[in-house]
N, C-alpha and C positions, 0 to 999 in steps of 0.2 A: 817337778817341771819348772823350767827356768820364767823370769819372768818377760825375754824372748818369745819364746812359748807361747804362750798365754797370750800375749800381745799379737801376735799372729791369727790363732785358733779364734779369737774375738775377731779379728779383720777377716776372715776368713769365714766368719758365719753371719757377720755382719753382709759380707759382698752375697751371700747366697739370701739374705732377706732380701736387700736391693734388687736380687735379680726379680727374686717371686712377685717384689709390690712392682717392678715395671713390669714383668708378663702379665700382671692381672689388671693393670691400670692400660696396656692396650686392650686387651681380651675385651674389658666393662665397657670403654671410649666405643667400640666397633656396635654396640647398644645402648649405647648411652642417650641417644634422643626417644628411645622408647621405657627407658627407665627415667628420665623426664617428666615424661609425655605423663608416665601410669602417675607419680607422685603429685602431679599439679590436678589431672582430673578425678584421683582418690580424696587426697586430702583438703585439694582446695575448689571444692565443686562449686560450694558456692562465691566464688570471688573471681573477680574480671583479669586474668594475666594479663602483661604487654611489656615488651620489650620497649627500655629505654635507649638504647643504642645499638648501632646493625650489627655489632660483635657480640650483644650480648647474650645470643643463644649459644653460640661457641662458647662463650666465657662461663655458660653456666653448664653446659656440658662436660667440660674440661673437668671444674668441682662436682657434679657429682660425681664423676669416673673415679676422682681422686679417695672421694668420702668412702664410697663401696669399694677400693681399692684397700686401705687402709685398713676396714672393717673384716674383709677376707684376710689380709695379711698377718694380722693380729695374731690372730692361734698358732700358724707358722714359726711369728716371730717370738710369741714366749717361747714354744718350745723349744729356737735357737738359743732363746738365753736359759730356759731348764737346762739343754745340754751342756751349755758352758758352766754351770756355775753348781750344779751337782755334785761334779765328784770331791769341791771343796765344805758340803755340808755335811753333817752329820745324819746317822739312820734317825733320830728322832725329827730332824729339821726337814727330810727326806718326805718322811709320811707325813709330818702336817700338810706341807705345800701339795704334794700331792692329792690327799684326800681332800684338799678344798679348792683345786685350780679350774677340775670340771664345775662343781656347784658355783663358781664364781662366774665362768664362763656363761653358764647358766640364767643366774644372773643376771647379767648381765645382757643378754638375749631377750631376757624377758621384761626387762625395763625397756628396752627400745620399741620391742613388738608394743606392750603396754604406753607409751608417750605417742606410739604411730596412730592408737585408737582413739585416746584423748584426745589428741588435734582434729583425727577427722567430725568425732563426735562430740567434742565439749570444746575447746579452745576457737578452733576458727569460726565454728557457728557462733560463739558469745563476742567475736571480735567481728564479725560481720553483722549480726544483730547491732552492738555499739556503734560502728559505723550508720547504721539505718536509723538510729534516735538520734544524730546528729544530723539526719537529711542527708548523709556523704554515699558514695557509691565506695563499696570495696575494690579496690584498682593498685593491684602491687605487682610489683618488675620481679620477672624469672627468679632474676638471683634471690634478690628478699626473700619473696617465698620458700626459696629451696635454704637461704641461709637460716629461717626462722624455724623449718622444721627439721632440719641439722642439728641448731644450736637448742632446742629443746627437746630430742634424740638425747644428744650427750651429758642437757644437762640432769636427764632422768636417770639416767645411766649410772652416772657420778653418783647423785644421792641414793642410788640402792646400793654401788660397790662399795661406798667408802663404809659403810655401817657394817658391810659384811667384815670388810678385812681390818675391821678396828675390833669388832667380837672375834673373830678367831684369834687375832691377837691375845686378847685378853685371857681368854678362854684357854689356851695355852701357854695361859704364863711368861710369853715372849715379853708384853707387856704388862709390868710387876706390882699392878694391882686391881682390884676387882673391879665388876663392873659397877658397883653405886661409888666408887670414887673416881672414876672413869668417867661418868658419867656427865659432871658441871663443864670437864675441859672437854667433851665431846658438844654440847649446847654452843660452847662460847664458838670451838672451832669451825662449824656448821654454820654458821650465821657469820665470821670472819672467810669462810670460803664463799658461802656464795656471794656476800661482798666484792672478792675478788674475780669473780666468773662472769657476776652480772651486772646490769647497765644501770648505774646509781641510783635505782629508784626502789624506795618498799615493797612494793608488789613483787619485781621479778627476784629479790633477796629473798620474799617469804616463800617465796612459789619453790625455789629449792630448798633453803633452811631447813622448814617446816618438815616436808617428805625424807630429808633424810633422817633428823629426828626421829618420825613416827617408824620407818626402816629399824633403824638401830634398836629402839625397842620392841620390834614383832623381831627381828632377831636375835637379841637376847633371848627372852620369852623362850624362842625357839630351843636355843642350843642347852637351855636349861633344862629340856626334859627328857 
């Protein structure tokens, strides 16, 4: 195949992911004040919402359509790139990706469900509580809130995927050597990403660091027996 072709067949699966994220991105918007509605009185029960400007339930609307737009789009869109980029791997490169793209998916499902329960049950209670030792009342704008349990959504997510697909790597010899020398540039690079993820303060560095860490060795552990 030419590299016309090719160039095409990519524009051409790309236009059909585009289409799928705007059908689902109105589809979610036509509910999107009741998947709102559920995240703010699920997650953030005990803390006072209000809107800081008169756009800004629209504005917060809009992002979450986009986020669960995104989040459905996902499996679609690897699969447009599994199709595209398939017929140039080999049977061995074939079966790895594939026997690991459900369990990632997986995954990856399970670290958002799991960062949804921590927030309703350990995070915002201990940041509502800290508010109350300060005398302060918990009082945060739409967006915040919706951006704060986003950005802690994805960054759980991260630190459970990236240990997966650094062990399989390994573990298939993709990357050409083991896991205890693996291991020091996975510490260094762990703590250089969530530097780059998070808002320059200790705490929200070790809050990811740390978890992806302790990941990467329950899945070593794992794939070792």
């Amino acid at each position: 195949m030419r590299v016309e072709e090719h160039v095409e067949e990519l524009r051409r699966r790309l236009i059909v992911a585009g289409i799928f994220f705007f059908s689902m991105f109105v589809l979610i918007f036509l509910f999107s004040s009741f998947l709102l509605r559920f995240i703010i009185s699920w997650i953030f029960s005990g803390v006072r919402i209000v809107t800081l400007f008169p756009l800004e339930p629209l504005v917060a609307e809009i992002e979450v359509s986009l986020v669960f737009s995104i989040f459905f789009t996902l499996p679609f869109a690897v699969y447009q790139l599994w199709a595209f980029i398939s017929p140039a791997l080999t049977m061995k490169e074939r079966q790895v990706i594939k026997g690991h793209l459900i369990p990632l998916t997986l995954v990856l499902l399970l670290a958002v469900i799991i960062s949804l329960f921590l927030e309703k049950v350990l995070i915002v209670p201990l940041l509502v509580r800290s508010s109350a030792l300060l005398g302060a009342s918990s009082l945060w704008s739409v967006r915040s809130a919706l951006r704060f349990a986003v950005f802690f959504s994805l960054a759980f997510a991260f630190s459970m995927g990236v240990p997966y697909v650094v062990a399989v790597l390994v573990k298939h010899n993709i990357i050409k050597k083991g896991y205890s020398a693996v291991r020091p540039f996975f510490y260094v690079g762990a703590f250089i990403l969530a530097a780059l993820i998070t808002p320059p303060d200790v705490l929200s560095q070790l809050a990811i660091a740390l978890p992806m860490i302790f990941f990467f060795e329950l899945i070593i552990r794992v794939m070792r027996r």
